[in-house]
ZADO-1210 file (C-alpha; in nm, 4 decimals, padded with zeros to 6 digits):
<atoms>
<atom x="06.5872" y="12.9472" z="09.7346" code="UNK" pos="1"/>
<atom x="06.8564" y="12.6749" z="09.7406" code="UNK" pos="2"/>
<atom x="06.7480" y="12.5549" z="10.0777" code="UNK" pos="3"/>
<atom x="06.3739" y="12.5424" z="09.9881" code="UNK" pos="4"/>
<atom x="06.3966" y="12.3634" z="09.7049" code="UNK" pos="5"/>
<atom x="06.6536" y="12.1211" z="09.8570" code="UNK" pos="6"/>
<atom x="06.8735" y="12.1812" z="09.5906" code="UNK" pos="7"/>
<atom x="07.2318" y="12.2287" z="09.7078" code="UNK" pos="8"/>
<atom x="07.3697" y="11.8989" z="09.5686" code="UNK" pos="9"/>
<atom x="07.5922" y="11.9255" z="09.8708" code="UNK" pos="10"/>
<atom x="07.7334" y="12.2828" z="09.7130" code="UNK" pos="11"/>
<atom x="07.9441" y="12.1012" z="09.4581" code="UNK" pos="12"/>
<atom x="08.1605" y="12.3105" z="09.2329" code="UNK" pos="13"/>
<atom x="07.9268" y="12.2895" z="08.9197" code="UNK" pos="14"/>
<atom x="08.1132" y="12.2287" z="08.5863" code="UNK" pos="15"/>
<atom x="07.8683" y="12.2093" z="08.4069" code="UNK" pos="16"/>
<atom x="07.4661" y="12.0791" z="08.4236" code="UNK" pos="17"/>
<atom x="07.1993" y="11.9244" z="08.2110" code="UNK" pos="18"/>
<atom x="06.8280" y="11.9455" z="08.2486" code="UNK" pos="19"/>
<atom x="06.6071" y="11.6478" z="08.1133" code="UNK" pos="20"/>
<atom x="06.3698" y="11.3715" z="08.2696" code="UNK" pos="21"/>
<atom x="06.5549" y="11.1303" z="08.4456" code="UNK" pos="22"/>
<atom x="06.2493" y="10.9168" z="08.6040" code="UNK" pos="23"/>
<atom x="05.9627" y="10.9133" z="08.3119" code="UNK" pos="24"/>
<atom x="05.7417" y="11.1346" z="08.5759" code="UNK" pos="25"/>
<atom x="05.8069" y="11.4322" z="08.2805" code="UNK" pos="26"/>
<atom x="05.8974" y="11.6815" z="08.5041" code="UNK" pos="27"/>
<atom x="06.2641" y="11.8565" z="08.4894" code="UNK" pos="28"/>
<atom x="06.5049" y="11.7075" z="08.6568" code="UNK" pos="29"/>
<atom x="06.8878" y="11.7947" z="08.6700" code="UNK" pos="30"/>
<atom x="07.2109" y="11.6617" z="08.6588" code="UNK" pos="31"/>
<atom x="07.4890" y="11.9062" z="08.8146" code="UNK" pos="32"/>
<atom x="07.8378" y="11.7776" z="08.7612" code="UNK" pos="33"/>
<atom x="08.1610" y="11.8126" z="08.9286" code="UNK" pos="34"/>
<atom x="08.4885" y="11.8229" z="08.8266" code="UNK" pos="35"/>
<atom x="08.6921" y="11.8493" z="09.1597" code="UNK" pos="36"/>
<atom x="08.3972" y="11.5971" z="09.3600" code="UNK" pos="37"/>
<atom x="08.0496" y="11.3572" z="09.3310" code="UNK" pos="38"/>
<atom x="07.8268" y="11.4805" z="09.0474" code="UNK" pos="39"/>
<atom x="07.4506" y="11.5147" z="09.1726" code="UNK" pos="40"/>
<atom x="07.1338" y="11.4033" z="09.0094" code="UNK" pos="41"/>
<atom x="06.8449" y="11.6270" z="09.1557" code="UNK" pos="42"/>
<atom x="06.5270" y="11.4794" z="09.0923" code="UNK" pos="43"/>
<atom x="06.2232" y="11.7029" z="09.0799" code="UNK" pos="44"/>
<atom x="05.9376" y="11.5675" z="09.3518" code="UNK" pos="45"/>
<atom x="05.6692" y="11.7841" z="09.1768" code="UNK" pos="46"/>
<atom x="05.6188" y="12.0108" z="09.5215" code="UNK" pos="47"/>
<atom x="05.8690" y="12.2507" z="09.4189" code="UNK" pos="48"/>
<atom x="06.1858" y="12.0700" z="09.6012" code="UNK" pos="49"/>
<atom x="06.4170" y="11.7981" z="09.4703" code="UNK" pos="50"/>
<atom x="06.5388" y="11.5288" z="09.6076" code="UNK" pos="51"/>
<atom x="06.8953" y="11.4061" z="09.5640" code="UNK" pos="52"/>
<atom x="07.0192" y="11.0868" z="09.4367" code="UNK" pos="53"/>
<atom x="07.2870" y="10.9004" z="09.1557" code="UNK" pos="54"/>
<atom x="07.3040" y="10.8202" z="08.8535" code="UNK" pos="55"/>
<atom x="07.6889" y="10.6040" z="08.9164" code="UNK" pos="56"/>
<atom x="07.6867" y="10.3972" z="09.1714" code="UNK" pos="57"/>
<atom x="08.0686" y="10.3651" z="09.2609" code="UNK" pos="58"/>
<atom x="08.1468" y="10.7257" z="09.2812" code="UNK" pos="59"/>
<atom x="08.0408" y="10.9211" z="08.9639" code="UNK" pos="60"/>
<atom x="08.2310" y="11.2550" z="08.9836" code="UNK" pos="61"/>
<atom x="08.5401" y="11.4772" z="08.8920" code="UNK" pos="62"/>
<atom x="08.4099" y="11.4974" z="08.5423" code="UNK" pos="63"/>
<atom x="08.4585" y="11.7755" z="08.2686" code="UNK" pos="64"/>
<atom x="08.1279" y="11.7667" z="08.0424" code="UNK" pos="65"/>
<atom x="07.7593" y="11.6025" z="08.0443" code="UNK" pos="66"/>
<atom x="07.4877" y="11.5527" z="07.7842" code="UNK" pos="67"/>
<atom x="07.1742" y="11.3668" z="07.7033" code="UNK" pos="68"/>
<atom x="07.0054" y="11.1763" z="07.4587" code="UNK" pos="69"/>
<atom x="06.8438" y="10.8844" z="07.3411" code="UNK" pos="70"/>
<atom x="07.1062" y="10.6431" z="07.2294" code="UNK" pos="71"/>
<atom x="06.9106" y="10.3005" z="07.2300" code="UNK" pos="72"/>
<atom x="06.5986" y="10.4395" z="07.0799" code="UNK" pos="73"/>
<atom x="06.3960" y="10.2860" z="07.3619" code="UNK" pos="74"/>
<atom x="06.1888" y="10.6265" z="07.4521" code="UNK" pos="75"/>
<atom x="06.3967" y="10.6923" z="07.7789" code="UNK" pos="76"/>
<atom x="06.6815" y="10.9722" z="07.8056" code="UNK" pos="77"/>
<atom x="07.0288" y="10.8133" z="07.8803" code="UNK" pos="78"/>
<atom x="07.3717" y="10.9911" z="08.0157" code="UNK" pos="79"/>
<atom x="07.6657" y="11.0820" z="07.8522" code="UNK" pos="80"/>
<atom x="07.9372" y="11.2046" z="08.1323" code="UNK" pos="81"/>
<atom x="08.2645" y="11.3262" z="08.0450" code="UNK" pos="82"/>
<atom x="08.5189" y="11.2368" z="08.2794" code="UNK" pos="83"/>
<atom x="08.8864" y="11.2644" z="08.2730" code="UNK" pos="84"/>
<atom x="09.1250" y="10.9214" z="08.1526" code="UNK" pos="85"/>
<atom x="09.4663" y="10.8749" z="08.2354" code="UNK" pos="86"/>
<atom x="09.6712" y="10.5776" z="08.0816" code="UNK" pos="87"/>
<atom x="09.9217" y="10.6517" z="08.3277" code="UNK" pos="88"/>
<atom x="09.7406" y="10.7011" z="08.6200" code="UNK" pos="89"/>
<atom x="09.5624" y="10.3787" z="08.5264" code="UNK" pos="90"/>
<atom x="09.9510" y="10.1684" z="08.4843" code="UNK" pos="91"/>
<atom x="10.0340" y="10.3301" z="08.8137" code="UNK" pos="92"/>
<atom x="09.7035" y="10.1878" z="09.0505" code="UNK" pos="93"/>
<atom x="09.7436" y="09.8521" z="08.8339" code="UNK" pos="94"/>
<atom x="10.0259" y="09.8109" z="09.0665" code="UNK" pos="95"/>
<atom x="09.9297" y="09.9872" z="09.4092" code="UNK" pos="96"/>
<atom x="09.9277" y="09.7194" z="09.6752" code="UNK" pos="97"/>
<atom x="09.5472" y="09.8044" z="09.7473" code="UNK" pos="98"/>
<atom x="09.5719" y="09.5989" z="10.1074" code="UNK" pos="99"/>
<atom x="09.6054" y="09.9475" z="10.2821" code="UNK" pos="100"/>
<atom x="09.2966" y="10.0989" z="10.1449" code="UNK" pos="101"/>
<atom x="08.9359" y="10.0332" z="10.2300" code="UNK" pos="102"/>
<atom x="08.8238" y="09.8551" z="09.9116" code="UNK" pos="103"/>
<atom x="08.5495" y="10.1280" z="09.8331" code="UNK" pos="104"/>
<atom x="08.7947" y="10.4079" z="09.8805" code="UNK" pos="105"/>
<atom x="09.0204" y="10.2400" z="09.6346" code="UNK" pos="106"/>
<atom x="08.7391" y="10.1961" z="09.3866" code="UNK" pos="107"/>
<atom x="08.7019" y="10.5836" z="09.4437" code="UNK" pos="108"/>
<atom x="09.0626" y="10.6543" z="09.3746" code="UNK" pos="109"/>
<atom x="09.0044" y="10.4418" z="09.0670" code="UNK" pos="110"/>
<atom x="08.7324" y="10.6218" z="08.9458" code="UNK" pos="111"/>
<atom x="08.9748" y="10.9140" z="08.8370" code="UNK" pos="112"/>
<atom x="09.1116" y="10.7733" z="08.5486" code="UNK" pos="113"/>
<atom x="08.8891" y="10.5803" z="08.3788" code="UNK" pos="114"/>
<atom x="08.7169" y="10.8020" z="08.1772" code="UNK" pos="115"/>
<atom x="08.4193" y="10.8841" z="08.0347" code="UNK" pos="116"/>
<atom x="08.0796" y="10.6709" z="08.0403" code="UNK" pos="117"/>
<atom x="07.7411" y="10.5823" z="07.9403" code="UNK" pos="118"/>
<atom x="07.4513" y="10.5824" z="08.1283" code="UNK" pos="119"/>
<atom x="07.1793" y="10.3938" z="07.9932" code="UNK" pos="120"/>
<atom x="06.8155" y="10.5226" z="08.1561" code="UNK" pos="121"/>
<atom x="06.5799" y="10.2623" z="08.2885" code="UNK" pos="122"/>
<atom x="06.3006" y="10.4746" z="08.2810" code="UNK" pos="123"/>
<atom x="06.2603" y="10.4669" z="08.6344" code="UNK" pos="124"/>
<atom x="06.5374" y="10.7195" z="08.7510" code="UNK" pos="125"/>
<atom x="06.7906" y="10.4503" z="08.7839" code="UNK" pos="126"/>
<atom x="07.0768" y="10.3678" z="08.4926" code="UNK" pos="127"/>
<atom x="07.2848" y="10.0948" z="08.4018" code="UNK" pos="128"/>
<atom x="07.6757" y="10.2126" z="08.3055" code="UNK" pos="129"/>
<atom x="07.7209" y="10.0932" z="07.9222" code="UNK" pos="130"/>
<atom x="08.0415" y="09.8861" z="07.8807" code="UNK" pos="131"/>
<atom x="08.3409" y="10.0567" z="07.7893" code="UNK" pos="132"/>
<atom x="08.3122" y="09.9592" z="07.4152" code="UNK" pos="133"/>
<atom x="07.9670" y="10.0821" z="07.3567" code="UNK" pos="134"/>
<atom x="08.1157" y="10.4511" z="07.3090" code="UNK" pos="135"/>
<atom x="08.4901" y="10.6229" z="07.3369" code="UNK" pos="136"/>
<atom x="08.5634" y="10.6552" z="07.7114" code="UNK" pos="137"/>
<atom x="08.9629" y="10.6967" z="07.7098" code="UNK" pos="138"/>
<atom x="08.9497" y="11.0658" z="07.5468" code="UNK" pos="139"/>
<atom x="09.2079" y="11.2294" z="07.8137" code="UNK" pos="140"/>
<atom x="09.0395" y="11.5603" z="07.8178" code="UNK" pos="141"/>
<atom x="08.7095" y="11.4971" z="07.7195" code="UNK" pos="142"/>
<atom x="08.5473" y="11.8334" z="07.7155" code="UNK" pos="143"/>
<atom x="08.4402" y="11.8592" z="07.3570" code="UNK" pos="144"/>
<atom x="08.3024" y="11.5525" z="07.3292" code="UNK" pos="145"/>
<atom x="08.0018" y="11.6075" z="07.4629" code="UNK" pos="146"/>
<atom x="07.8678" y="11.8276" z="07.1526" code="UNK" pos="147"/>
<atom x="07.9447" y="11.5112" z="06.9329" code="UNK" pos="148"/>
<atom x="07.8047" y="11.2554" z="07.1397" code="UNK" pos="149"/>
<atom x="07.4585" y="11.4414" z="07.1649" code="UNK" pos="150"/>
<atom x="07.4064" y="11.4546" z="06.8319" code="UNK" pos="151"/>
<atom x="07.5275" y="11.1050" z="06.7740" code="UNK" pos="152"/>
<atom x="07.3342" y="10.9729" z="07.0694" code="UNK" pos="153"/>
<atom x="06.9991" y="11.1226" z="06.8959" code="UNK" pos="154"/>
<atom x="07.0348" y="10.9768" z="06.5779" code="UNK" pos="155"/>
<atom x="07.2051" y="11.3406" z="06.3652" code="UNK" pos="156"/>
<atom x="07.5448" y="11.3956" z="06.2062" code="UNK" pos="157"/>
<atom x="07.7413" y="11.6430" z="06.1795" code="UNK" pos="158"/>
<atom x="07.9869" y="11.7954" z="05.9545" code="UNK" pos="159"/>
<atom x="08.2034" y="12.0825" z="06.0934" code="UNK" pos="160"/>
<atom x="08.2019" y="12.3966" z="05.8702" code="UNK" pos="161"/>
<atom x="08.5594" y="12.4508" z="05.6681" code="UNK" pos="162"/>
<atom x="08.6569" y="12.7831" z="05.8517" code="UNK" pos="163"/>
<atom x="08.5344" y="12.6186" z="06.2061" code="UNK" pos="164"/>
<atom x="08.9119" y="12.5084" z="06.2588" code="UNK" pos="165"/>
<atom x="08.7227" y="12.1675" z="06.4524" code="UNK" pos="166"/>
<atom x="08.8813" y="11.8729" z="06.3606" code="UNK" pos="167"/>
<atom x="08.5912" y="11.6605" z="06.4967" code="UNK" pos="168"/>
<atom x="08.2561" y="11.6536" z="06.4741" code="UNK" pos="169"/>
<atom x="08.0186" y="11.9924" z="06.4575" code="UNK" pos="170"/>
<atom x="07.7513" y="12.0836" z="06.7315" code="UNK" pos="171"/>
<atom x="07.4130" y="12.1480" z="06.5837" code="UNK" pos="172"/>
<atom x="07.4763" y="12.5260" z="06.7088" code="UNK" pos="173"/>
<atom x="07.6158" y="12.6631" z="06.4057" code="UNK" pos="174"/>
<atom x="07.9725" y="12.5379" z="06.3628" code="UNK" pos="175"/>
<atom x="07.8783" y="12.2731" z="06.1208" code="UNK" pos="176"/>
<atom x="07.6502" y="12.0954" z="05.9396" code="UNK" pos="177"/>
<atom x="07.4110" y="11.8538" z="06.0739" code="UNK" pos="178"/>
<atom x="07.1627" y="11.6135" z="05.9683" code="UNK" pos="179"/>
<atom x="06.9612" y="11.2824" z="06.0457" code="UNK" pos="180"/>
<atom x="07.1066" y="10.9741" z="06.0040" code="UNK" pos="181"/>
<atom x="06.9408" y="10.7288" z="05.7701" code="UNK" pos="182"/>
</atoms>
């Protein structure tokens, strides 16, 4: 089946995967991450294959958690990806001499510790990577996250529950308390 539909995603190590519409054509699309490699954005051609392309254009892999939502209100479903951030590892590269690397393997080599990002959709199956301050990217390990920043991302709160034992916010799937921002 994997072959027909031409969706391997290059047999990545799947961490974890979200389904949504990634081009505006409203069919599914999906979003298979990878923590140990490049994450793979499968786009459904509406023949019953996919076809294979990015939604970071630098690397956009060895991440922990993914999730979707509208942040900007503008009708079109953006990216949430947790990845990994290291304040060390970042210190350390800050002082690699980087003249005995090829510049876009360096920028690779970078990619694993700065964090997590924000994928803005354009509608048309391409995003734009939201600035660093636009939403918490230095989280270390970021894998609970991702429950929060849906709900925030499509306009809800949440409130964990007292005997949760979460310090941060709930997931709308029973561990708390959510409702719609004003």
């Amino acid at each position: 089946m994997t072959e027909q539909t031409a969706a391997s995603g290059h047999g990545i190590s799947c961490f974890a995967a979200v389904w949504f519409d990634a081009n505006g054509d409203r069919r599914p699309d999906v979003l298979a991450i990878n923590e140990f490699g490049r994450n793979a954005l499968l786009v459904n051609r509406g023949d019953n294959t996919f076809a294979e392309s990015d939604v970071d254009p630098v690397f956009g892999g060895l991440s922990m958690g993914v999730t979707t939502g509208d942040f900007d209100n503008d009708g079109h479903t953006d990216v949430y990806i947790a990845n990994m951030y290291s304040k060390a590892g970042n210190r350390i590269l800050a002082n690699v001499d980087t003249t005995g690397y090829p510049p876009e393997l360096f920028r690779k080599i970078v990619e694993a510790t700065v964090g997590s990002k924000l994928y803005r959709s354009r509608g048309d199956g391409t995003f734009e990577l939201m600035p660093p301050d636009v939403i918490p990217y230095d989280v270390g390990w970021p894998t609970d996250r991702t429950s929060a920043i849906s709900t925030e991302m499509v306009g809800w709160t949440c409130t964990p529950r007292p005997d949760s034992g979460r310090s941060s916010a709930a997931s709308p799937m029973g561990d708390g308390v959510c409702g719609r921002l004003s």
